[in-house]
Backbone as a ProteinNet text record, in pm:
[ID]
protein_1_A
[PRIMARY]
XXXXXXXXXXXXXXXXXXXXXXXXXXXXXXXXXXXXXXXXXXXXXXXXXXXXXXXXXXXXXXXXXXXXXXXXXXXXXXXXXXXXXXXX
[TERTIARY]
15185.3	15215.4	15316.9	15421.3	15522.3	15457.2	15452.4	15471.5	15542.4	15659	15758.4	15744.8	15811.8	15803	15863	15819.9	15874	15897.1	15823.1	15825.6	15974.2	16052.3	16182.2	16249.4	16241.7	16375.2	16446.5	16574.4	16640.3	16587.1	16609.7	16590.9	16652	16683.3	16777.4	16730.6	16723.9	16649.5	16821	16809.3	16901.2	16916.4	17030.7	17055.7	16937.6	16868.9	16785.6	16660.3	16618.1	16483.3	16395.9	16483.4	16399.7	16459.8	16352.1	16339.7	16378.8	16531.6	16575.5	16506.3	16466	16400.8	16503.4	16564.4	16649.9	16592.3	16600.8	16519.9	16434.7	16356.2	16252	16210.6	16109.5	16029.7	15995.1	16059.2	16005.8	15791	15730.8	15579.4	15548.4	15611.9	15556.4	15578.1	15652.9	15745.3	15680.3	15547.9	15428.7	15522	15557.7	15585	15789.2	15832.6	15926.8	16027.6	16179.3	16276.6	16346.8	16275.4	16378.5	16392	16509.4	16456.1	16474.1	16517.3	16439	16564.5	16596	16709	16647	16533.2	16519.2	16544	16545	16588.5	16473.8	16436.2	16285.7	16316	16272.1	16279.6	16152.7	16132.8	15983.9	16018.5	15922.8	15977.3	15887.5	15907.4	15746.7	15690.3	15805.2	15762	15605	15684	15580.6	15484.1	15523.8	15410.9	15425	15561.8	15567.3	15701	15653.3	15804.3	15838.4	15974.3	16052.3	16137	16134.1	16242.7	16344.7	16461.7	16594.5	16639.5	16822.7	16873.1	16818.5	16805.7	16850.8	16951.4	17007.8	17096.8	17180.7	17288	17338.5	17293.9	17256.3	17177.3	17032.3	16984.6	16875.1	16889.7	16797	16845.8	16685.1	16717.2	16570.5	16645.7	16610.8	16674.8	16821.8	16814	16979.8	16982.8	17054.9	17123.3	17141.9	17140.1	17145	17201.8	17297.5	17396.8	17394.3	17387.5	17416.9	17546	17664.9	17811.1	17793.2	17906.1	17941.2	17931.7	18008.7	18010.5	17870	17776.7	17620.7	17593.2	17660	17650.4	17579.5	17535.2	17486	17514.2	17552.4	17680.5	17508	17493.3	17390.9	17462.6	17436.1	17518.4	17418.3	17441.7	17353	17272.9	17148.9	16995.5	17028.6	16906.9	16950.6	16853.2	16946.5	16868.4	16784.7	16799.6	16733.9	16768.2	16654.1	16641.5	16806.3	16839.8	17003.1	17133.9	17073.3	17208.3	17192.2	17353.3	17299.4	17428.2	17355.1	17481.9	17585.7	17697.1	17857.8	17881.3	17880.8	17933.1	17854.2	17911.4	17856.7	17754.3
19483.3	19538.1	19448.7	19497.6	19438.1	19385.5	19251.7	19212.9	19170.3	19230.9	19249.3	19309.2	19323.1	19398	19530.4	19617.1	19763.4	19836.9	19850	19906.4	19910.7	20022.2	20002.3	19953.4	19978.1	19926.2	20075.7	20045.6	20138.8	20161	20304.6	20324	20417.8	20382	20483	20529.1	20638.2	20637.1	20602.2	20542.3	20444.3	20585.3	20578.3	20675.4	20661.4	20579.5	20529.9	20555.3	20614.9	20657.8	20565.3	20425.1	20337.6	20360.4	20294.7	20334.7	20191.5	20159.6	20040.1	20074.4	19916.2	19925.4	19801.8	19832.2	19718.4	19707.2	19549.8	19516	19537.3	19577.3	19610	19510.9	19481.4	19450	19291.9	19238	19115.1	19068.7	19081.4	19094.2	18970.1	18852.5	18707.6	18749.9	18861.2	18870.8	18950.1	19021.1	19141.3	19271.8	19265.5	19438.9	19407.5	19278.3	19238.1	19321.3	19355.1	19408.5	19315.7	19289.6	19188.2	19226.4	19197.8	19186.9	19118.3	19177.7	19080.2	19104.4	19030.9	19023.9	19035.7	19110.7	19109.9	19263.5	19262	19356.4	19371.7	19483.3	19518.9	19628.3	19658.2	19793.2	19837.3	19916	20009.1	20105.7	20107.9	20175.2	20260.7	20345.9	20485.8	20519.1	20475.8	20505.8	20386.3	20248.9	20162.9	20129	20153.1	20118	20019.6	19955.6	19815.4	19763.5	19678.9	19587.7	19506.4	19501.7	19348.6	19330.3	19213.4	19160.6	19141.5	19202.9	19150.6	19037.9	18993.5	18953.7	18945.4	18843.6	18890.1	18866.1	18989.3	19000.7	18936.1	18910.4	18777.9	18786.8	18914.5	18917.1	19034.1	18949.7	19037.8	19167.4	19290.5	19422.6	19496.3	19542.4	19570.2	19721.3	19866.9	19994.1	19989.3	19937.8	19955.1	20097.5	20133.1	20242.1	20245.2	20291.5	20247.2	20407.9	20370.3	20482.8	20478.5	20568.6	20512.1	20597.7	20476.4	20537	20562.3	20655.3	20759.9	20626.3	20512.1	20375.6	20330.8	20389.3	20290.1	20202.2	20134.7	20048.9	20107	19996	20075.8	20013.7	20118.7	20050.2	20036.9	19949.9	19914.3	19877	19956.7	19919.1	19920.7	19839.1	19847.4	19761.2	19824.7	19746.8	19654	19613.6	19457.2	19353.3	19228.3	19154.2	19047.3	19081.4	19055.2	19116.3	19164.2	19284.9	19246.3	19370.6	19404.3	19371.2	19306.9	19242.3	19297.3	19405.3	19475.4	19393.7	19464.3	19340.9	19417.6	19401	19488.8	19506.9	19400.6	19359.2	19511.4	19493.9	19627.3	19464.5
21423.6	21555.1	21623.7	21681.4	21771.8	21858	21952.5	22060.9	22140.8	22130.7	22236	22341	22449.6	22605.1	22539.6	22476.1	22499	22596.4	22668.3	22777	22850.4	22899.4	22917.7	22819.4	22685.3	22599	22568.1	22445.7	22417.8	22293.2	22305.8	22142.7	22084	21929.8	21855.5	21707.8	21681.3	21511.9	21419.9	21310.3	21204.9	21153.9	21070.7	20923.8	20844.5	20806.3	20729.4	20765.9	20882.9	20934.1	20999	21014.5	21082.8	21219.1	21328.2	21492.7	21564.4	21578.8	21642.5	21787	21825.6	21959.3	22028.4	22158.2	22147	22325.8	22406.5	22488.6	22543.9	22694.4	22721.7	22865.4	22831.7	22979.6	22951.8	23036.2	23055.1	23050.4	23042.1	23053.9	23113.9	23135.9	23175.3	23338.9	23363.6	23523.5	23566.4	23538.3	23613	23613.1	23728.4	23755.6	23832.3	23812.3	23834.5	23713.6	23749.5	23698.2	23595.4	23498.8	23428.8	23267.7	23198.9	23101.8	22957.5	22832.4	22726.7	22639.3	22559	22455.1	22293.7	22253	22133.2	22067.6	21946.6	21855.2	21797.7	21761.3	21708.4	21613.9	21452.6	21410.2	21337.1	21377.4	21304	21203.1	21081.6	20956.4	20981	21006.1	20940.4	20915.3	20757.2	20624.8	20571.3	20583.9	20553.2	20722.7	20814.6	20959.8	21000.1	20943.9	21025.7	21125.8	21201.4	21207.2	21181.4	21202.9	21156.8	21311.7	21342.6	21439.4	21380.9	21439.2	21439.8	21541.1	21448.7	21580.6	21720.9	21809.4	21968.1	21974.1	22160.4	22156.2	22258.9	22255.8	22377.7	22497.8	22573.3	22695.9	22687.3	22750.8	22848.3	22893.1	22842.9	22893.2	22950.7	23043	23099.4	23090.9	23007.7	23057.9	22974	22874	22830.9	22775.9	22709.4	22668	22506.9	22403.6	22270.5	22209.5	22150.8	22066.5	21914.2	21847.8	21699.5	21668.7	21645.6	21606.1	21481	21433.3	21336.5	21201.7	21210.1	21089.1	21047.1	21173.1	21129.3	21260	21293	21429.8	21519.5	21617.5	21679.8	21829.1	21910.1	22079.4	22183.3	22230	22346.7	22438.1	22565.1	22713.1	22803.2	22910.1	23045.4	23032.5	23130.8	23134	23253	23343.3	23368	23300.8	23369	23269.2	23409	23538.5	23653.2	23743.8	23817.8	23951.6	24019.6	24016.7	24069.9	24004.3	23874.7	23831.7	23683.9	23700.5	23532.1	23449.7	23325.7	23202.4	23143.2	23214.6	23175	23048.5	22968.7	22839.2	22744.9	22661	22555.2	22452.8
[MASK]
++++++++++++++++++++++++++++++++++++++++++++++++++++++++++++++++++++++++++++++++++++++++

């Protein structure tokens, strides 16, 4: 089982059928707007996860795309109440 802040992350299903989970909810911050820089993917098939990468910032609410190459574009989120993260 993941223990990451899911709550508020992005998510995108892979070519491959796995379920990228990308930031989420700070949990140490209660009910505060913040959030978390990890990469999370769940397989289905086998019921598990693996952590990926984190990612250079904190995204509380980001946005997660899967481009046409495989990549996958994450925008937004903040990464503390009022202050969202520009950078892709």
């Amino acid at each position: 089982l993941n223990q990451q802040g899911l709550f508020c992350s992005g998510v995108v299903t892979l070519a491959d059928g796995r379920i990228m989970v990308v930031g989420g909810h700070d949990q140490s911050t209660g009910f505060v707007e913040t959030g978390i820089n990890s990469v999370n993917f769940f397989n289905p098939a086998t019921n598990t996860w693996t952590q990926g990468p984190n990612m250079h910032f904190a995204r509380w609410y980001p946005s997660a795309t899967l481009l046409s190459d495989g990549r996958v574009l994450v925008v937004s989120g903040e990464s503390t109440p009022g202050v969202y993260v520009d950078t892709p």
